[in-house]
DODO-482799 format. One record per residue (C-alpha): residue in three letters; residue number from 1; x, y negated, z; chain. Coordinates in nm, 4 decimals. Layout:
REC  aa   i       c1       c2       c3 ch
REC ALA NUM        X        Y        Z  A
...
***
This chain:
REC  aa   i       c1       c2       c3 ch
REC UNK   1  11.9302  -9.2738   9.2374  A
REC UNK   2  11.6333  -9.5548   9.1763  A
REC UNK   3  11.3678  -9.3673   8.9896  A
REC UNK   4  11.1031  -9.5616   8.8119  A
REC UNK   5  10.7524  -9.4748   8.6325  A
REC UNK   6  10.5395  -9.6920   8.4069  A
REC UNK   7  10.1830  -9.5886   8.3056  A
REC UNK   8  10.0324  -9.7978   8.0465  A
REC UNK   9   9.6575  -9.7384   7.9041  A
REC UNK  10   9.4677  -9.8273   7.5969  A
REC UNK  11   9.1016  -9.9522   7.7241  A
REC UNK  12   8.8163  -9.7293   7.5975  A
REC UNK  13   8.5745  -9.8479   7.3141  A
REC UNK  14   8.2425  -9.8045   7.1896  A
REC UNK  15   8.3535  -9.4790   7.0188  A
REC UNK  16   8.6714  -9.3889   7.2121  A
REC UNK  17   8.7570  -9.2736   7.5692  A
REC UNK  18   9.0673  -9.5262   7.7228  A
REC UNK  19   9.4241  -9.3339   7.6593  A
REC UNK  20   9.6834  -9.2769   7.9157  A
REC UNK  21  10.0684  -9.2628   7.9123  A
REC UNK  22  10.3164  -9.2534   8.1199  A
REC UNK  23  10.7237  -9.2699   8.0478  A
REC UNK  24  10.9562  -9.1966   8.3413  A
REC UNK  25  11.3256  -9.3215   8.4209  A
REC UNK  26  11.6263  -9.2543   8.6406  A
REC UNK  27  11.8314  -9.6031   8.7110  A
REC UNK  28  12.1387  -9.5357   8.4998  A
REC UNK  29  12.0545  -9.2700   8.2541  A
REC UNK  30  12.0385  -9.3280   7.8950  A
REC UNK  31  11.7287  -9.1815   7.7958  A
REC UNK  32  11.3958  -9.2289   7.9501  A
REC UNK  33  11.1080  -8.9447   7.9666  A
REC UNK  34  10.7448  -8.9295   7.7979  A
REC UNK  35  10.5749  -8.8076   8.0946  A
REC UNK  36  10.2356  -8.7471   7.9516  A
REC UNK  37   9.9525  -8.8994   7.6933  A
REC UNK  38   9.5957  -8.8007   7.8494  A
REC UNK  39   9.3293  -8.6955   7.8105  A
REC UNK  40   9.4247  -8.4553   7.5311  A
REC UNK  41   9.3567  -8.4202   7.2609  A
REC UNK  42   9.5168  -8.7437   7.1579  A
REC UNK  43   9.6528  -8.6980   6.8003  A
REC UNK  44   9.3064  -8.8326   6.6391  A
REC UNK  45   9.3207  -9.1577   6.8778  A
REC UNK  46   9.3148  -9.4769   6.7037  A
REC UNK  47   9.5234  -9.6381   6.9334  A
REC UNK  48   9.7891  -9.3677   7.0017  A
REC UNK  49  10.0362  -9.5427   6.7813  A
REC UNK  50  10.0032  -9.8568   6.9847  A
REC UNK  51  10.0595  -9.7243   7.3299  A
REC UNK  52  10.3421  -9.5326   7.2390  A
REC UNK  53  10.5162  -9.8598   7.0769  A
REC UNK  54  10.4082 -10.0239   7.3945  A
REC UNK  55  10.5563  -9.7317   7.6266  A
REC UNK  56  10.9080  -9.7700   7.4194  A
REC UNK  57  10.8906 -10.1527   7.4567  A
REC UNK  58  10.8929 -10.0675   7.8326  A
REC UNK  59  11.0985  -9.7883   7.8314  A
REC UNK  60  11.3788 -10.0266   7.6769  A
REC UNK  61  11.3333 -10.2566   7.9550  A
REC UNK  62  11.4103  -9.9811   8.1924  A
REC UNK  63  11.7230  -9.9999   8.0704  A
REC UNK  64  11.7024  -9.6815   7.8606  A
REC UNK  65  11.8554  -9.6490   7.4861  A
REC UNK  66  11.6427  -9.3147   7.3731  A
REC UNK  67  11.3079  -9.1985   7.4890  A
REC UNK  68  11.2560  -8.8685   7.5034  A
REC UNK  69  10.9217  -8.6319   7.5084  A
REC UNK  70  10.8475  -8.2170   7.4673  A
REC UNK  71  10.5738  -8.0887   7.1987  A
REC UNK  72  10.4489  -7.7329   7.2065  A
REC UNK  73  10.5683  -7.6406   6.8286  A
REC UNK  74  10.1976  -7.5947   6.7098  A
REC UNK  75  10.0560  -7.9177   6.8878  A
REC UNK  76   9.8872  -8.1579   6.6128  A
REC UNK  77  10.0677  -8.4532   6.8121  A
REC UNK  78  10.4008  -8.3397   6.6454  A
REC UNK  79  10.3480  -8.4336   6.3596  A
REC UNK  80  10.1656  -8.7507   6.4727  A
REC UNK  81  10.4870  -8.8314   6.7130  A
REC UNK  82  10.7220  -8.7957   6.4306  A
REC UNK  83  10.5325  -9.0490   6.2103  A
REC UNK  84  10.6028  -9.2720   6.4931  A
REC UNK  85  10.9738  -9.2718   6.4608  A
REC UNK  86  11.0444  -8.9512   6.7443  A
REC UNK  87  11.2803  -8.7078   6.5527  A
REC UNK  88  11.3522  -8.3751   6.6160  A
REC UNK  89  11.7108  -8.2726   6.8016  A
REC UNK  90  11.6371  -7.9206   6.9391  A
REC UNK  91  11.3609  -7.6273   7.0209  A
REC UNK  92  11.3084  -7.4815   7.3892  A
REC UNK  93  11.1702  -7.1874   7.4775  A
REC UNK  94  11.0577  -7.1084   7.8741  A
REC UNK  95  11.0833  -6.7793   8.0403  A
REC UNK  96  10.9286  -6.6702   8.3267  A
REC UNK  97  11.1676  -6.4043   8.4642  A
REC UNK  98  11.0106  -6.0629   8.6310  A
REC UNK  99  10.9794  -5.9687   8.9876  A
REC UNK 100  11.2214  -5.7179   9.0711  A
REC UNK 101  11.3170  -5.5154   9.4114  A
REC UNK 102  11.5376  -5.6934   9.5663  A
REC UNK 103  11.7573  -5.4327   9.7157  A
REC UNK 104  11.8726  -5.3205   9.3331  A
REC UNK 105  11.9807  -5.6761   9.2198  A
REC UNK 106  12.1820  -5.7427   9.5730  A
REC UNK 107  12.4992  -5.6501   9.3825  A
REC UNK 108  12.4314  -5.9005   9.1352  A
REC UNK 109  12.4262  -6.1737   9.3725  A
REC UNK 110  12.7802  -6.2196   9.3624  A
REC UNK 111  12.8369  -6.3591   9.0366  A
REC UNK 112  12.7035  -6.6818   9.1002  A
REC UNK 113  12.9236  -6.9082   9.3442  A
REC UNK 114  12.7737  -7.2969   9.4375  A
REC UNK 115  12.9953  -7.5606   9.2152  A
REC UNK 116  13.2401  -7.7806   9.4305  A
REC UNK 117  13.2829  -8.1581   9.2835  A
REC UNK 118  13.6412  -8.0781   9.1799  A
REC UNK 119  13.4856  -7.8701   8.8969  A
REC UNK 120  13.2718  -8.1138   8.7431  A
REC UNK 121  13.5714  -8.2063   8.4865  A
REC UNK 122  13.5573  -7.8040   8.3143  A
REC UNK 123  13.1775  -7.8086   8.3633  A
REC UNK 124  13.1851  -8.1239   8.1403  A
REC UNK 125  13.4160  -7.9374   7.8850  A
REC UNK 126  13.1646  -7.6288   7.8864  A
REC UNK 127  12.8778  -7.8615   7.8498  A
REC UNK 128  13.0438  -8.0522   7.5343  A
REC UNK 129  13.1820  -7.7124   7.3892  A
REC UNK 130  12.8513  -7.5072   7.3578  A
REC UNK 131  12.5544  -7.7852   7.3164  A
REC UNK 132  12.5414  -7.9633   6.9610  A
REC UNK 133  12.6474  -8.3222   6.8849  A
REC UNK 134  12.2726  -8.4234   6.8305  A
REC UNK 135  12.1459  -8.3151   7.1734  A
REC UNK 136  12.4866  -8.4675   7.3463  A
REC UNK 137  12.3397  -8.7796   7.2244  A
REC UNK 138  11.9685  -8.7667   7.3778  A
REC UNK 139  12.0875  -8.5535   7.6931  A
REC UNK 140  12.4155  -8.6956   7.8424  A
REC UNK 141  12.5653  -8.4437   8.1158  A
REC UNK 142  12.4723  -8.5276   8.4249  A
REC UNK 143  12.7467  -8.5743   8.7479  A
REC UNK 144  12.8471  -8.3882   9.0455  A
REC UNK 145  12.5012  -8.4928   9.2321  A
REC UNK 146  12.2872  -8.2375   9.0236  A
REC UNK 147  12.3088  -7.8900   9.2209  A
REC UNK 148  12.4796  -7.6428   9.0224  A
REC UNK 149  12.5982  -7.2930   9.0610  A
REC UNK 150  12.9140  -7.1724   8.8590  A
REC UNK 151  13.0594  -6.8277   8.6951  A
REC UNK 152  13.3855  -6.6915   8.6407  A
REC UNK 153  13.5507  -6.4637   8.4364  A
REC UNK 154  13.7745  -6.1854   8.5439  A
REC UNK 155  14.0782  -6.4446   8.4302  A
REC UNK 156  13.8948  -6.7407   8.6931  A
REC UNK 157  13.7543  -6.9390   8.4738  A
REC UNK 158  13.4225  -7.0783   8.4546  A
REC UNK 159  13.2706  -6.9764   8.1473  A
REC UNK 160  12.8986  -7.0492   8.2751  A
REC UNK 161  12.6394  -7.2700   8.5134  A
REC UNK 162  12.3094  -7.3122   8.5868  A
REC UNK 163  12.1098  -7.5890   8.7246  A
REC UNK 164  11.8267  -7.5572   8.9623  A
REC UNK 165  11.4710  -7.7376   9.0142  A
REC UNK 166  11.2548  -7.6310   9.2642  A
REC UNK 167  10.8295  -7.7609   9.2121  A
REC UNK 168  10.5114  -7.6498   9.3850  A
REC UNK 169  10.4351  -7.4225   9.1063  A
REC UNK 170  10.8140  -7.2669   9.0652  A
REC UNK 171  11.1740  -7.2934   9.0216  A
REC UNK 172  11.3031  -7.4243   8.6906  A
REC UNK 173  11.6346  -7.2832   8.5866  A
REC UNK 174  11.8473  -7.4681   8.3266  A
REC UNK 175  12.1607  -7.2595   8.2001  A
REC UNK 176  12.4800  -7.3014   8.0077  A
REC UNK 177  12.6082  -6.9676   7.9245  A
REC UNK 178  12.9287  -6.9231   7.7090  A
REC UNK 179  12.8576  -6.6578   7.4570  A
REC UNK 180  13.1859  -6.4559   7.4740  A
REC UNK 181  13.0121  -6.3806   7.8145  A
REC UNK 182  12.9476  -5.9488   7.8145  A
REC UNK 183  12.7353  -5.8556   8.1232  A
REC UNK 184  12.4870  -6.1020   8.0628  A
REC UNK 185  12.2111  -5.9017   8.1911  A
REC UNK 186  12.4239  -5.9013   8.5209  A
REC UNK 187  12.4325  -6.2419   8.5097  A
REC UNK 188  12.0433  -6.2577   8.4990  A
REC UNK 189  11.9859  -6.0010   8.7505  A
REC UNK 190  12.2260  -6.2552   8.9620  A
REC UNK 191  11.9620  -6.5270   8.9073  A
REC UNK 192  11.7005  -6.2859   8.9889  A
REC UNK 193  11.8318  -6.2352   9.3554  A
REC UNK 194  11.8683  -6.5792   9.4135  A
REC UNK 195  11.5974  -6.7311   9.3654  A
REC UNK 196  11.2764  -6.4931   9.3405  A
REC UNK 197  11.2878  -6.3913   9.7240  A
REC UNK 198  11.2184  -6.8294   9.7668  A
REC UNK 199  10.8719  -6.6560   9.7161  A
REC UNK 200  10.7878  -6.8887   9.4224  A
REC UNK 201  10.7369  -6.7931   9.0124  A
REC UNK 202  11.1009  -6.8409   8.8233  A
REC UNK 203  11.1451  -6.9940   8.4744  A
REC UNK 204  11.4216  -6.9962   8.2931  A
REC UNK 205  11.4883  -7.2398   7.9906  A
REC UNK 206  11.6669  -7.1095   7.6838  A
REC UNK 207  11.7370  -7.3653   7.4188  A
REC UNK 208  11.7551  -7.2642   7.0472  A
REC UNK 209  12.1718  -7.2749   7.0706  A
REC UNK 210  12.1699  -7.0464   7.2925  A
REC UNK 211  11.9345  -6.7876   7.1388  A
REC UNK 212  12.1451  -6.4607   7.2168  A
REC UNK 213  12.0677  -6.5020   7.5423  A
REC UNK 214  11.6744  -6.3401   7.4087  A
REC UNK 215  11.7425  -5.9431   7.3998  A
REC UNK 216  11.8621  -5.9480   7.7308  A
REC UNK 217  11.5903  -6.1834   7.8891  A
REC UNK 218  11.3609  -5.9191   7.6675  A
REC UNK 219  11.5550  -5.6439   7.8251  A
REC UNK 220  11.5403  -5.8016   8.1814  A
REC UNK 221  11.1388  -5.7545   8.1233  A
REC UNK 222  11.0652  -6.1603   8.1167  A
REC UNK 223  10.8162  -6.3080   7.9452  A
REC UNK 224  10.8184  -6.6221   7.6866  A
REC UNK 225  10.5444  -6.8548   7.8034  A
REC UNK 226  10.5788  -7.1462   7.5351  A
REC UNK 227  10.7810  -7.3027   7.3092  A
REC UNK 228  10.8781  -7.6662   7.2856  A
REC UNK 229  10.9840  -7.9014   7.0408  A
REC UNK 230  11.1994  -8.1346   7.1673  A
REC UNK 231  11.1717  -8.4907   6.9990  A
REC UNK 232  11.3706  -8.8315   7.0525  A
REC UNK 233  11.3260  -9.1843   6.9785  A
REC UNK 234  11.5931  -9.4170   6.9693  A
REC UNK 235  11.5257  -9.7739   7.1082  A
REC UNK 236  11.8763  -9.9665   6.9980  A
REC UNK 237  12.1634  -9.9074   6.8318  A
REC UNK 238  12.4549 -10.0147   6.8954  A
REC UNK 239  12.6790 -10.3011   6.6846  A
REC UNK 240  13.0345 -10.3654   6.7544  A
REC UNK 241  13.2708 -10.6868   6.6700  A
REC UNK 242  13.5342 -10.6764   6.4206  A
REC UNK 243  13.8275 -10.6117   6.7079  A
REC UNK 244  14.0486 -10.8731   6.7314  A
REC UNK 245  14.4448 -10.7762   6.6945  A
REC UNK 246  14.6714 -11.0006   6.9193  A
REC UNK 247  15.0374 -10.9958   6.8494  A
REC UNK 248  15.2164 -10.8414   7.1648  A
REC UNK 249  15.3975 -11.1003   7.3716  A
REC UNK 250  15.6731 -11.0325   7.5917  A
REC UNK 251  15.4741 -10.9760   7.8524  A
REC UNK 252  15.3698 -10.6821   7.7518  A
REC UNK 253  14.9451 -10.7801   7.7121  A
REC UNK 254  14.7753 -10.4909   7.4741  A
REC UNK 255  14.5583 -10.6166   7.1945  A
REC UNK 256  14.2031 -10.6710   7.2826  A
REC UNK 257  13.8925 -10.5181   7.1177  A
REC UNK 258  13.5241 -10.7358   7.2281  A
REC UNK 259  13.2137 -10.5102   7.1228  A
REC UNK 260  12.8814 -10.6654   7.1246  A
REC UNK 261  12.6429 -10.4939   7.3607  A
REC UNK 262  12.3255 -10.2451   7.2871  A
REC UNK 263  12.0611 -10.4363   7.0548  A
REC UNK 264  11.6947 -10.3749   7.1068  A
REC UNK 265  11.5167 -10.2557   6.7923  A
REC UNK 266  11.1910 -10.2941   6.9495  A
REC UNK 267  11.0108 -10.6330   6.9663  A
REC UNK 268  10.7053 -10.6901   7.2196  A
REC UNK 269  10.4416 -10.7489   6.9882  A
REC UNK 270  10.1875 -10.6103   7.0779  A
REC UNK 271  10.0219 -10.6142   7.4529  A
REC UNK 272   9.8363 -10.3631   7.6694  A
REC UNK 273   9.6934 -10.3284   7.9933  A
REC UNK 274   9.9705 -10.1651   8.2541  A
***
């Protein structure tokens, strides 16, 4: 995939330091990434609102239709973000899961099997069953080229999955988890022996719908490190043709419905340095 960055800053003056953003995309995704805003703080800036209208002017030319960016819940830039048009669609939570002897959680191992491409259809379905409408819109399920691992119930089916990051500072574990699911905490200890003996820190992120996942991460002995609020802006919306109805001819043509495509809500009006 063609991944693209755009940094964009907002010169210093006599009384302020310059002010740095950045917004990330992946060629073909729907929503771009707010990488960062430095140096922080950055709420009080006078010319925060402009470089984040100027990062979603770019961020539409990327091709994107939503930008998204992460708040700690008690950062003074929340508010400020949601005065610029970013709404709310979900809280995150991160866990950093304990270290635990290896040759107890060997067992567990088991659970987890890697995800062939044939079941990217029911991961789909889980993905669509358990996360809300509002977050289907800013976070489209991603294909068969993100590395996935996959559990079954006694009956065969998948009822859960887990996708995998790996960083210099740790591994970054994103799970679906159905909650008719029972031995959760096996589950967990499963994810333990997979990935702690990589000899790196492992974080796990639970999202707010899936929030009876917390006794047994409490259970497990992990730790919350921070909470997030997760915030979206949308750059276009979308406006479709009246369809026009054909009458069927004998040869059998189907009536034809035109849509117009995605129209920009953001105009270029004001200009910054890149």
């Amino acid at each position: 995939m063609d991944y693209e960055s755009f940094s964009a800053i907002c010169p210093a003056s006599k009384s302020t330091a310059p002010l740095i953003g950045q917004v990330q995309h992946t060629s073909g995704d729907r929503s771009a990434r707010l990488a960062f805003l430095l140096p922080a703080p950055v709420e009080d800036h006078p010319g925060l609102s402009g470089l984040i209208e100027f990062l979603c002017i770019h961020a539409g030319k990327m091709g994107a239709v939503n930008l998204l960016a992460e708040v700690p819940d008690s950062d003074p830039l929340l508010e400020v973000m949601r005065k610029n048009s970013f709404s709310i669609y979900g809280w995150e939570s991160i866990w950093q899961l304990p270290v635990r002897s290896s040759e107890n959680l060997e067992k567990f191992s088991e659970h987890w099997q890697r995800m062939t491409p044939a079941e990217e259809p029911t991961l789909r379905s889980l993905y669509q069953t358990l996360v809300p409408p509002l977050v289907q819109t800013s976070e489209v399920f991603s294909g068969a080229d993100v590395p996935r691992l996959v559990y079954r119930n006694s009956s065969g089916e998948i009822v859960a999955y887990v996708e995998s990051l790996s960083g210099l500072r740790g591994i970054y574990l994103k799970p679906i988890i159905h909650p008719a699911i029972e031995n959760i905490e096996d589950l967990l200890n499963g994810l333990l022996a997979l990935f702690q003996g990589l000899g790196k820190p492992v974080y796990l992120q639970m999202r707010s719908y899936q929030a009876w996942i917390t006794p047994a991460l409490e259970k497990l002995g992990a730790q919350t490190t921070v909470h997030f609020a997760l915030l979206v802006r949308h750059l276009a919306i979308a406006q479709y043709a009246t369809a026009n109805h054909r009458i069927l001819t004998l040869d059998n043509r189907q009536p034809e419905a035109n849509a117009s495509p995605m129209v920009n809500k953001i105009s270029d009006n004001n200009q910054m340095q890149k």
